[in-house]
C-alpha positions as CSV (number, residue, x, y, z in Angstrom):
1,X,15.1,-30.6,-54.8
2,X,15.6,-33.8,-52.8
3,X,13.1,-34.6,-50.2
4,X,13.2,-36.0,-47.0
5,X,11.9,-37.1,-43.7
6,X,12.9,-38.0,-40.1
7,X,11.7,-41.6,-39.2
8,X,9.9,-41.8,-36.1
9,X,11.8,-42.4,-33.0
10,X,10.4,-40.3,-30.2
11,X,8.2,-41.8,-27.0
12,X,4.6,-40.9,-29.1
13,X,6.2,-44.1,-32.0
14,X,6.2,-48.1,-31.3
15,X,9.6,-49.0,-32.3
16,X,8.2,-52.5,-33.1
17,X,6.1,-51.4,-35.6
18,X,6.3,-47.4,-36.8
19,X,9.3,-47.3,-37.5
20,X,9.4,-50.2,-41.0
21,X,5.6,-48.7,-41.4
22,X,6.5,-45.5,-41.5
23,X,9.4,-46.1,-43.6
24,X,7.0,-48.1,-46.2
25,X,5.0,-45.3,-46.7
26,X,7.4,-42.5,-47.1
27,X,8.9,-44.6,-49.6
28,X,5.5,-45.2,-51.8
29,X,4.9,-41.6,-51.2
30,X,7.6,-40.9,-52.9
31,X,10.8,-39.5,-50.8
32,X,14.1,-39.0,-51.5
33,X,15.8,-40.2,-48.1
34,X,14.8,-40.9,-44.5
35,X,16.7,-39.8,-41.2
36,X,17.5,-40.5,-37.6
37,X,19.6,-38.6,-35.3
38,X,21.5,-39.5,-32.1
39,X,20.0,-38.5,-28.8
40,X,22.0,-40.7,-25.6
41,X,20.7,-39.3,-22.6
42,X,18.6,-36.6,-21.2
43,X,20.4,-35.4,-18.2
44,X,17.9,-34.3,-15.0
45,X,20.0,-31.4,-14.0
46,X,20.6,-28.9,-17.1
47,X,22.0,-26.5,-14.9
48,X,25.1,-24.6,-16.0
49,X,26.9,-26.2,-18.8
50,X,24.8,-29.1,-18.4
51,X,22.0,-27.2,-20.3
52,X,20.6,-27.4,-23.9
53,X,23.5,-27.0,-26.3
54,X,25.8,-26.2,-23.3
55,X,23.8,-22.8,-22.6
56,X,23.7,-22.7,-19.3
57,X,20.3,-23.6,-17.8
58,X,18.5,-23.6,-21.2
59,X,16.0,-26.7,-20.2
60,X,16.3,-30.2,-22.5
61,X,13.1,-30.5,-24.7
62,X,10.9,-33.3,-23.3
63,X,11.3,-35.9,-26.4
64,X,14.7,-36.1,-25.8
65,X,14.3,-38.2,-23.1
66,X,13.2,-40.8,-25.3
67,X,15.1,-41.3,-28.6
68,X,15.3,-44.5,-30.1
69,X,18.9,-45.6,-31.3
70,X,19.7,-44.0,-34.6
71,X,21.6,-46.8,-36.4
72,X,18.7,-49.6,-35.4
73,X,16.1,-47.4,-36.1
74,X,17.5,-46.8,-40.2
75,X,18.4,-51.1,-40.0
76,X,14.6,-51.4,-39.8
77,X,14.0,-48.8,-42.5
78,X,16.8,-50.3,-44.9
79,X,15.0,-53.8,-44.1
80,X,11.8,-52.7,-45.3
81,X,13.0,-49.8,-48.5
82,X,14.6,-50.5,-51.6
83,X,15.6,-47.0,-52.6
84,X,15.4,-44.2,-50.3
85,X,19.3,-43.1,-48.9
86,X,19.2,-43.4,-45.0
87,X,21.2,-40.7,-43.5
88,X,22.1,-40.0,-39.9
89,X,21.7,-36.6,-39.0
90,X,23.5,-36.1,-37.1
91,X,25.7,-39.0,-35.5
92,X,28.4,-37.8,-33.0
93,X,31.6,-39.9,-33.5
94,X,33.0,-38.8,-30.4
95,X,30.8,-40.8,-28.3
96,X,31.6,-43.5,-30.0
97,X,34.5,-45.8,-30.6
98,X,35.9,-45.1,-34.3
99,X,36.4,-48.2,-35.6
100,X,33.6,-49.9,-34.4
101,X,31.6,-47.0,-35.8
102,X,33.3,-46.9,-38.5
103,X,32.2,-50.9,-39.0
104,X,28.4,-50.2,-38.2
105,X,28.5,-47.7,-41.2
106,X,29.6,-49.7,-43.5
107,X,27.6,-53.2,-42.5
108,X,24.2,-50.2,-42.7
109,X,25.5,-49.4,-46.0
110,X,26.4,-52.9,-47.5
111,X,23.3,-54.3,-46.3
112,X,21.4,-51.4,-47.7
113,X,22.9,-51.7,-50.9
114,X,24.6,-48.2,-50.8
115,X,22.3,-45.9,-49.6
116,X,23.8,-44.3,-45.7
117,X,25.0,-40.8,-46.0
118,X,26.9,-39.8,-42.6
119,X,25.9,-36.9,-40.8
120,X,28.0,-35.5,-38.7
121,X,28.5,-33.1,-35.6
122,X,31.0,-33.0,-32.9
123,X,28.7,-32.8,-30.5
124,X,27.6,-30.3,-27.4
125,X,26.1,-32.4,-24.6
126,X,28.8,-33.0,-21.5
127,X,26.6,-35.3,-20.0
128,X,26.9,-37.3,-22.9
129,X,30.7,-37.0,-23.2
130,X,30.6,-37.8,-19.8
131,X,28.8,-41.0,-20.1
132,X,30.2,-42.6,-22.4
133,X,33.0,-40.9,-25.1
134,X,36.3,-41.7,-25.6
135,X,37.8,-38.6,-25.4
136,X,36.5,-35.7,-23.4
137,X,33.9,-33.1,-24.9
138,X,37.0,-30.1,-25.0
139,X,38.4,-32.8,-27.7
140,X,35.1,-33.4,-29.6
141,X,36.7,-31.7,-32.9
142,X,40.0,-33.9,-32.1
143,X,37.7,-37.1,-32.3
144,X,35.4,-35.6,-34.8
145,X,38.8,-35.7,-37.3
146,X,40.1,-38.9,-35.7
147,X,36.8,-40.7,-37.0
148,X,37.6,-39.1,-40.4
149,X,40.8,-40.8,-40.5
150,X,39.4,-44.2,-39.1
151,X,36.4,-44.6,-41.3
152,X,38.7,-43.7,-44.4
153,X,40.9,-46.3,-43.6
154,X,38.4,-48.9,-42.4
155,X,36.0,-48.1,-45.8
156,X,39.4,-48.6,-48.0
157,X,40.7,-51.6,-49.6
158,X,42.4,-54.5,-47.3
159,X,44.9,-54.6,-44.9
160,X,43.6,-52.0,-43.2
161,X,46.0,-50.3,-40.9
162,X,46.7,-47.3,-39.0
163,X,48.5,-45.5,-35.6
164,X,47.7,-42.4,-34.0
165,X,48.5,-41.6,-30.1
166,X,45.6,-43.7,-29.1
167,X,44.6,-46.7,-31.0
168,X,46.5,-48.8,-33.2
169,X,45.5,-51.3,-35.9
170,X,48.2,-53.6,-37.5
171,X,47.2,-54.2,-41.0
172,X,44.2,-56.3,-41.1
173,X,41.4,-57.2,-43.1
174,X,38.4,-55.0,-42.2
175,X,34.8,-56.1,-43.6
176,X,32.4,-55.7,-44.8
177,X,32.9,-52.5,-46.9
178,X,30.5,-49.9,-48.0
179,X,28.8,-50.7,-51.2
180,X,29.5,-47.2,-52.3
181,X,31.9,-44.6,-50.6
182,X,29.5,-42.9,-48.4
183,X,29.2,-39.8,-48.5
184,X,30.3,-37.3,-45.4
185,X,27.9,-34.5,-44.2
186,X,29.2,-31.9,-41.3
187,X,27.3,-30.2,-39.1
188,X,28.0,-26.8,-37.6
189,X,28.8,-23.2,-38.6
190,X,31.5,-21.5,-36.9
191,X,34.8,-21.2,-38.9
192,X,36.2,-24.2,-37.2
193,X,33.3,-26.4,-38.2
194,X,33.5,-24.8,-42.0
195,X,37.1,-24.9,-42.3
196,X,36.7,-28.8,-41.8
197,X,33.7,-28.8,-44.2
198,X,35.7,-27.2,-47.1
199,X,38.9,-29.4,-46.4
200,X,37.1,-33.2,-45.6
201,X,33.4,-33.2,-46.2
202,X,31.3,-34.0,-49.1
203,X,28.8,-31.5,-48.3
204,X,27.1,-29.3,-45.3
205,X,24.4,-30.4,-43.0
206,X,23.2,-26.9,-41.6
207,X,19.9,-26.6,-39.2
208,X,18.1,-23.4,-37.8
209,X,19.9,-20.8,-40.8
210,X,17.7,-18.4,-42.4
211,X,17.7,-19.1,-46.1
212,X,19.2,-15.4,-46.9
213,X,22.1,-16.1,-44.9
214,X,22.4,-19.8,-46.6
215,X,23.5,-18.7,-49.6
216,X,26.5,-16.3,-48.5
217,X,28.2,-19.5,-46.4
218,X,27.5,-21.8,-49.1
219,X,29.7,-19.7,-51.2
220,X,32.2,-19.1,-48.7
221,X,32.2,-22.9,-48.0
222,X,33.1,-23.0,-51.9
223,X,35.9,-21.2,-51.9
224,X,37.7,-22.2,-48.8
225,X,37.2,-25.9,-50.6
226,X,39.0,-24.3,-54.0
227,X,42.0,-22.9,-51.3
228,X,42.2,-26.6,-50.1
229,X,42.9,-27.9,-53.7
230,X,39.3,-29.4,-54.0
231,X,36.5,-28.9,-56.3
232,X,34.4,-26.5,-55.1
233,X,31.4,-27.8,-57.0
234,X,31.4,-31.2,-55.1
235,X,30.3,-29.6,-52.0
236,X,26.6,-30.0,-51.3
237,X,24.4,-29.2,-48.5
238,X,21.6,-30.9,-47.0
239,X,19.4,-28.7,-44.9
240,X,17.8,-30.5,-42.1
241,X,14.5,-28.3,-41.5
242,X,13.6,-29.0,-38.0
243,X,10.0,-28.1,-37.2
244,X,8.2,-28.5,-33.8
245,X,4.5,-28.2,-34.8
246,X,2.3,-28.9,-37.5
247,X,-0.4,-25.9,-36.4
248,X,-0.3,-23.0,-38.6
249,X,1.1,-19.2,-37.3
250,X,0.0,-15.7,-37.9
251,X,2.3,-14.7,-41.2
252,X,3.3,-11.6,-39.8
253,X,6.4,-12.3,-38.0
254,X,6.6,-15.9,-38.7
255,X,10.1,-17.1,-37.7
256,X,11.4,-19.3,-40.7
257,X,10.7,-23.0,-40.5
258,X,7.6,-22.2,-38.2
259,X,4.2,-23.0,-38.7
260,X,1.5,-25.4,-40.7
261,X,3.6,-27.8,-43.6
262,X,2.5,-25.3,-46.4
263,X,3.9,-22.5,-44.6
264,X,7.5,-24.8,-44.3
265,X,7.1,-25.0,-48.0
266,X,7.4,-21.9,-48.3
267,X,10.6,-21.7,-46.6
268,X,12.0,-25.1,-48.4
269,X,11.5,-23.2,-51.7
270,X,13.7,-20.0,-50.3
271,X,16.2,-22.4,-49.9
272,X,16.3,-23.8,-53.4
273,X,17.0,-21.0,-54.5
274,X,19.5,-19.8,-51.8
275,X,21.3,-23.0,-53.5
276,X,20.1,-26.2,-51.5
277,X,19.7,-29.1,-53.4
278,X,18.6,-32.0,-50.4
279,X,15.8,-30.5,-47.7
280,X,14.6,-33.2,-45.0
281,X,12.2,-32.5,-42.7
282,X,11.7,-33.4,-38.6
283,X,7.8,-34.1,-39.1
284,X,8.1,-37.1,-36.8
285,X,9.3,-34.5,-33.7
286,X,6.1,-32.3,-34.4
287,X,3.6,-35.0,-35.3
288,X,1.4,-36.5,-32.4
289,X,1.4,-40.4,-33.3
290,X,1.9,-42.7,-36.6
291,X,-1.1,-41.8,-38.2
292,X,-1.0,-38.0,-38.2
293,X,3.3,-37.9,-39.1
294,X,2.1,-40.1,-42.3
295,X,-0.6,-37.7,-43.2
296,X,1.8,-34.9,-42.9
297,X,4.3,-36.4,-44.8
298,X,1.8,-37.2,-47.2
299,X,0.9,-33.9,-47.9
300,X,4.8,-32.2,-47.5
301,X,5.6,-34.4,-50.4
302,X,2.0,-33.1,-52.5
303,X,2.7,-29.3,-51.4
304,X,6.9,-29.3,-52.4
305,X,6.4,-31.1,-55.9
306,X,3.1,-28.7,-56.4
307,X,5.6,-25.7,-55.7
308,X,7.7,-26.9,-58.3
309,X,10.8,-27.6,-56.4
């Protein structure tokens, strides 16, 4: 099992110094990779479709109001590491303009020495949209695929060119490039969302799953990927567990991914063997400053590679 962390991003962290400290440590700890996710805005009405994953007046949690960028906050950590991958999970490209994303990902990556892995989602928030995509939210899976296209073209060899019904690039040289082809994660579950998975993706970036149900879609995600003419072995999954406290719960009718770090464990080893290979864990979104998200990651790491995983 490949472990990792989120980086700390969130109001409770100093962006001018947690963020290369924390990523120093999690790195001499001993993990596998380190994440950041994308969090624009934090809209004051979430009424209607404005609300938490565009349920209608579900409220906003509070840290999302401040979320440090996601690409500068994994520069700092590639300036400071020499071998953990840096993944965004997740990045929406359809707030974003495609090449100039597509740039970003690969300066990240050549700077890092190879290490991004692109985490993906098509996004839910129609404030964000609003604010500043592209294309509207209804044609979030429409940009989603456009980005595909885009970033394969930008990441390939020179003259770089392409033409769809919006942009155009004459062939040109496009640099710098990747220092490896980075690897494509997609987020979401819904056949739409999986159908992409199986036919473009290196692999499946799930959240909030139980691990019995894990397994079933992995397989499923196989075999629509055979259908497409791919290998189904090459797709992989990394499972972003996202917890929002450190304090332990009562067993009995613990919801999955709830509770103290050894409980998590717990849960991080049912997914092993539902068939996960790469686990990384939000400790910075439960942890109250710097000092108590390094003890925790501290003793994830001890309690996962004690479990045998």
């Amino acid at each position: 099992m490949r472990l990792g962390v989120t980086l700390p991003q969130t109001r409770q962290y100093d962006p001018a110094h947690d963020v290369t400290e924390f990523a120093r440590m999690a790195e001499e700890i001993g993990f596998d990779s380190l994440w950041a996710y994308e969090r624009i805005l934090s809209p004051e009405d979430t009424g209607g479709a404005h609300g938490l994953y565009g349920i209608p007046d579900l409220p906003w949690p509070e840290s999302y109001s401040h979320v440090a960028d996601a690409l500068v906050t994994l520069t700092l950590a590639a300036a400071v590491t020499r071998r953990v991958e840096l993944g965004t999970g997740v990045l929406v490209p359809g707030l974003h303009l495609p090449l100039r994303l597509a740039r970003s990902l690969a300066t990240l990556d050549a700077a890092a020495g190879g290490r991004v892995i692109a985490g993906l989602g098509s996004g839910w928030s129609i404030d964000e949209f609003q604010a500043t995509a592209p294309r509207p939210i209804a044609e979030r899976g429409r940009a989603l695929d456009e980005f595909l296209d885009i970033a394969e073209a930008v990441w390939g060899p020179d003259p770089v060119s392409y033409r769809n019904d919006r942009y155009l690039l004459a062939p040109s040289r496009v640099n710098p490039k990747p220092a490896r082809r980075v690897p494509i994660y997609l987020a979401g579950s819904n056949r739409t969302a999986l159908g992409r998975i199986a036919r473009r993706a290196d692999g499946w970036l799930p959240t909030a799953i139980a691990p019995q149900r894990v397994g079933p879609v992995l397989a499923d995600l196989r075999a629509r990927a055979a259908e497409a003419g791919r290998d189904p072995a090459g797709i992989g999954c990394v499972f972003q567990v996202a917890v929002r406290s450190l304090a332990e719960v009562p067993s009995q009718g613990r919801q999955p991914y709830a509770g103290s770090v050894k409980q998590v464990v717990e849960d991080i080893a049912a997914l092993a063997e539902a068939g996960v290979e790469h686990v990384y864990v939000t400790l910075a979104s439960a942890a109250r400053d710097l000092s108590e998200l390094i003890d925790a990651a501290q003793t994830l790491h001890t309690e996962v590679r004690a479990a045998g995983l």
